[in-house]
C-alpha positions in Angstrom: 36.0 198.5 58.3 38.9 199.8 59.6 38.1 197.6 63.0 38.1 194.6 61.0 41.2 195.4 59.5 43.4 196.2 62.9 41.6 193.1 64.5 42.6 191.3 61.2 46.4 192.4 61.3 46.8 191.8 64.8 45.7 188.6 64.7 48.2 187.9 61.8 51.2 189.6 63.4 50.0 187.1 66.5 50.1 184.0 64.2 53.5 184.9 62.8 55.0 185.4 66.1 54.0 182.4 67.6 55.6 180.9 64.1 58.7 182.1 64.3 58.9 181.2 68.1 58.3 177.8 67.7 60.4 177.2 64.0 63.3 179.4 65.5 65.6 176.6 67.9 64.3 174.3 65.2 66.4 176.4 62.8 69.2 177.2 65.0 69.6 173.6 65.8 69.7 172.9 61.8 72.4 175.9 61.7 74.9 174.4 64.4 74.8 170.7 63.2 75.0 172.0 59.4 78.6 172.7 59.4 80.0 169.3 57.9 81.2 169.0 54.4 79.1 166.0 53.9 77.5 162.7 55.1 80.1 161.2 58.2 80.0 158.1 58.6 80.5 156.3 61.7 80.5 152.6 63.2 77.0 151.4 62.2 76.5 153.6 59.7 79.3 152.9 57.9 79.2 149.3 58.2 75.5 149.6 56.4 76.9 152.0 54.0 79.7 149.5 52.6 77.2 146.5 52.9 74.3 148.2 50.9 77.2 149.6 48.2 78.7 145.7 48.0 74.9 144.2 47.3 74.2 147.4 44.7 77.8 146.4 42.7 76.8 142.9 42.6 
């Protein structure tokens, strides 16, 4: 019983390691670009931004 139980945790404490090392640079890469206030837009974007807003007003 107590066999099954370290095979059991070791297995989860493997699962959650292998977790948190592949959601890690996906997180710290969420971090670094998260420090906006808000949407920018830019060239492109903004161009379909304003388009989109003129067709929804009309």
């Amino acid at each position: 019983m107590i066999a099954a139980l370290a095979h059991t945790s070791t297995m989860l404490l493997r699962i959650l390691t292998l977790c948190a090392m592949m959601i890690t640079p996906v997180g710290a890469l969420a971090w670094s670009n998260a420090g906006g206030l808000g949407i920018t837009k830019q060239s492109a974007g903004l161009v379909l931004f304003v388009t989109l807003q003129r067709q929804s007003m009309s």
